[in-house]
N, C-alpha and C positions, 0 to 999 in steps of 0.2 A: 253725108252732111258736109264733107271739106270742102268737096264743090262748091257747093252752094254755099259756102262763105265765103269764098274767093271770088263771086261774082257780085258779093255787095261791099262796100265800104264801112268802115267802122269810125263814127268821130267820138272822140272822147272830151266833151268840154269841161274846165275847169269849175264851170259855176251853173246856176240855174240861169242868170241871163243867156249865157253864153247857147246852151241847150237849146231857150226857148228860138234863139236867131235862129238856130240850123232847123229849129223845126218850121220855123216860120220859112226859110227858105226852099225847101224842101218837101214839103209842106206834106201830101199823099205817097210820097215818091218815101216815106222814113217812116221810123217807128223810134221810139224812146225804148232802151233793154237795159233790163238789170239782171239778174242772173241768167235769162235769153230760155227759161226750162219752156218756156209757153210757145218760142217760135221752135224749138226744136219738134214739140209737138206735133205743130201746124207743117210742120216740112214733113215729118213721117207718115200726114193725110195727102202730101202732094202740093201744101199752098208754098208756092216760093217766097222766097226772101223780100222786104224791099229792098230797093239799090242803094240806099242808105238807112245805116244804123247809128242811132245817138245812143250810145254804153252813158249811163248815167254813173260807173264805177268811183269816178274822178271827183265827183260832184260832193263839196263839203256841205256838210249837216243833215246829210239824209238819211243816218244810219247810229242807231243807239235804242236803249228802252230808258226812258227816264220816267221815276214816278213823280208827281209833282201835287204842288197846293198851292192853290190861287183861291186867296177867302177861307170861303165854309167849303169852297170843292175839293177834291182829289180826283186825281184822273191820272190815268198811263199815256204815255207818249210815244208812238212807236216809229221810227224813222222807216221812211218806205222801202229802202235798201237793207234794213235788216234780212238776215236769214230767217227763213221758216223754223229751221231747228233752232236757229237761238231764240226764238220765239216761246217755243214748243218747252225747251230746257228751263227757262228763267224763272227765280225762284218767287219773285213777285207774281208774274204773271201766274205759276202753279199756285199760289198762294188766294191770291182777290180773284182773278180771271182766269180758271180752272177750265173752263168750257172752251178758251181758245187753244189752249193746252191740249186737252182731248181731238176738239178737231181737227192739228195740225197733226197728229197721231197718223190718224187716217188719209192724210192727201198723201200719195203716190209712195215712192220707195224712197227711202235713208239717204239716196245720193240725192234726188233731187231736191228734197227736204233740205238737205243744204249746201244745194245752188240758189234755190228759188227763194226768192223775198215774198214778205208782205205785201207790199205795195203793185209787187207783179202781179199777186194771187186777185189782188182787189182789182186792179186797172184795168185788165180785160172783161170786168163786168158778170161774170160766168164762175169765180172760184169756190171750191170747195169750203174755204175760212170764213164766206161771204153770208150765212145763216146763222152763223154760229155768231159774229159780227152784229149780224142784225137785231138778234135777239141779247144783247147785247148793249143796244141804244146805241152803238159806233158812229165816232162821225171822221171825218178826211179830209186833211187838210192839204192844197194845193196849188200852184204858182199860174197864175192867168197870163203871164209876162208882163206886171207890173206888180201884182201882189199876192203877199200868201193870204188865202181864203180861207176856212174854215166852214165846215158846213155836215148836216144829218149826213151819211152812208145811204141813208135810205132814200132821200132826196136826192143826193147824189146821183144813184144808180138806175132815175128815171129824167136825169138833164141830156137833152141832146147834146151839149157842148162838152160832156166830158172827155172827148176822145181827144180836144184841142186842146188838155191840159195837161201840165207835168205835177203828179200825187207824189206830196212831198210825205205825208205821214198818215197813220191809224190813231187817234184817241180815243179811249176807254173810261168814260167815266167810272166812279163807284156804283153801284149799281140800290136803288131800297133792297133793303132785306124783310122778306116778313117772316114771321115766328114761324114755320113750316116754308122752307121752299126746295122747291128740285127743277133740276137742270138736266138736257141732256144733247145728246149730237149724234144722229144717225145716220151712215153713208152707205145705201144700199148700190154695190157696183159690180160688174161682171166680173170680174177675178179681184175681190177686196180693194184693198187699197191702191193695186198697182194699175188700175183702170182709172177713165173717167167714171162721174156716178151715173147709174140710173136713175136715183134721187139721194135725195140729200135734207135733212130735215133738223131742224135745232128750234128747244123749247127752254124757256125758262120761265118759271109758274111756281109763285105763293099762295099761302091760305095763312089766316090770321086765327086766331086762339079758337075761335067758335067753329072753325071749318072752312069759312066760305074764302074763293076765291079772291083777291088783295092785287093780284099782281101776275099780270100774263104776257110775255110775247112768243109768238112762234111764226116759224120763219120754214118755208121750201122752196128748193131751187132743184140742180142738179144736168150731167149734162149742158146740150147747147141751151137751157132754161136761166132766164136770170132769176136770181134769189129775192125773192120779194116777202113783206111780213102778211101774214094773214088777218090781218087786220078784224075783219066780218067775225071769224072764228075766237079771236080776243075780246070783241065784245058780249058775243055772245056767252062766254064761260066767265067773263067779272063779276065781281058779286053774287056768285052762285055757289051752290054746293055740288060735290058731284055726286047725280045719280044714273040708271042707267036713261032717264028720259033725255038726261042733258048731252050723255056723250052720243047717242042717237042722232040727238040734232047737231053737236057737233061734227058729226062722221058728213053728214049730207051737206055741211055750211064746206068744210073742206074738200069737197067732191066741186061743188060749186063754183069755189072763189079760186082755188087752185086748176093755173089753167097750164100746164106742160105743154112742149109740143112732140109729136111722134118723132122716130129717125127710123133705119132699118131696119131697128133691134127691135123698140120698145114702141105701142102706140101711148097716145097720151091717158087713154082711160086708164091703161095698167100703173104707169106711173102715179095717177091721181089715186086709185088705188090702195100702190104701195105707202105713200105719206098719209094720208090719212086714216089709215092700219098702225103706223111707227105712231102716229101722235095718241090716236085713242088707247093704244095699246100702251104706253107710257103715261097717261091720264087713269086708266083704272089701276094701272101697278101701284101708283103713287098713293089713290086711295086706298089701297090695301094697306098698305106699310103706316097710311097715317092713323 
């Protein structure tokens, strides 16, 4: 790995203007690093460095958890330079956002939990925090090199232009609560945590007094897959109770709407598979329990 650090340049600018020049200048030839866990990856598959790196380490205001109130909202603030593990640790976050908790658990081993940021995990489009996020309602706020933007994760992660942007943060609304609700995060990967995933899956899902469904999102990614919500699969389990007609149709809506793609390891049918076994599989436990 020394090598191939000493073959690229490292700028470290003071501010987000300053960043956005060297990228504008530099433009394909650079990449934005914060804790760099994601390029060391990419170097151990063989992809080299670009000849320029912008270290955002210098860069004021991009690193903190603050919870905050504006109005009737509350919401977490998460500066994209944070650590994964201070993430993971934070008592707010363990407290109201428990599921992001859980799934920084599971992304890779202890050291690079804390090298790696949030904003690292989210920016490359592909991370392991990116489901658990979604289901979620997460949105990401980001610097266009004139202003900070604000906008859905979910939207987000289907704009062509976000690779031309610097992600300054994660926000976490509060989320409805209904009278029964469960959550969960499941990273299915060839040696647990210390791999990328095979799949990758995160649900959160109410029922209201009478039983029926109130409140649903679920979300699969995993591997080179971006994490997208399953939307089709949300509709179709709202306002419902669970029986077994309903998670039958939901096993086939997930087979459908979830479209993985193969690599060496895995084809995509086994991946589609795996996630929607993890979700039906955690939709009938939940009715047993309720």
């Amino acid at each position: 790995m020394g090598m191939r650090m000493l073959d690229a340049q490292v700028w470290t600018p003071a501010d987000m203007k300053e960043a956005w020049t060297l990228r504008e200048k530099f433009h394909l030839q650079s990449c934005f690093i914060a804790g760099g866990t994601l390029l060391q990856t990419q170097w151990e598959k063989g992809v080299p460095y670009p000849p320029q790196l912008i270290s955002l380490e210098k860069v004021e205001g991009l690193e903190g958890i603050n919870y905050k109130t504006e109005g009737t909202k509350h919401f977490l603030q998460i500066g994209a330079m944070t650590k994964l593990a201070a993430c993971r640790n934070h008592p707010v976050i363990k407290e109201k956002w428990s599921l992001l908790s859980t799934a920084i658990q599971q992304i890779a081993a202890p050291a690079v939990r804390n090298l790696g940021t949030i904003g690292g995990n989210v920016a490359n489009r592909f991370g392991d925090a990116i489901p658990a996020l979604l289901t979620m309602d997460a949105e990401v706020s980001y610097f266009d090199g004139n202003t900070i933007i604000t906008e859905k994760l979910d939207h987000w992660l289907n704009t062509s232009q976000n690779n031309e942007v610097l992600l300054t943060g994660v926000i976490l609304p509060e989320y409805r609560r209904s009278s029964f609700a469960a959550q969960f995060y499941k990273k299915v990967g060839r040696r647990e945590s210390f791999s990328g995933s095979v799949v990758t899956v995160s649900g959160v899902i109410g029922k209201n007094d009478a039983g029926v469904i109130d409140f649903v999102r679920l979300a699969a990614g995993g591997g080179d897959n971006r994490p997208h919500r399953l939307k089709e699969t949300e509709q179709l389990l709202i306002d419902q109770t669970i029986n077994p007609d309903l998670l039958r149709n939901a096993y086939e809506t997930i087979i459908n709407e979830f479209y993985p793609i193969s690599d060496v390891f895995y084809s995509d049918d086994y991946r589609r598979w795996i996630a929607a076994n993890i979700i039906i599989s955690e939709l009938s436990g939940w009715e047993r329990k309720g």
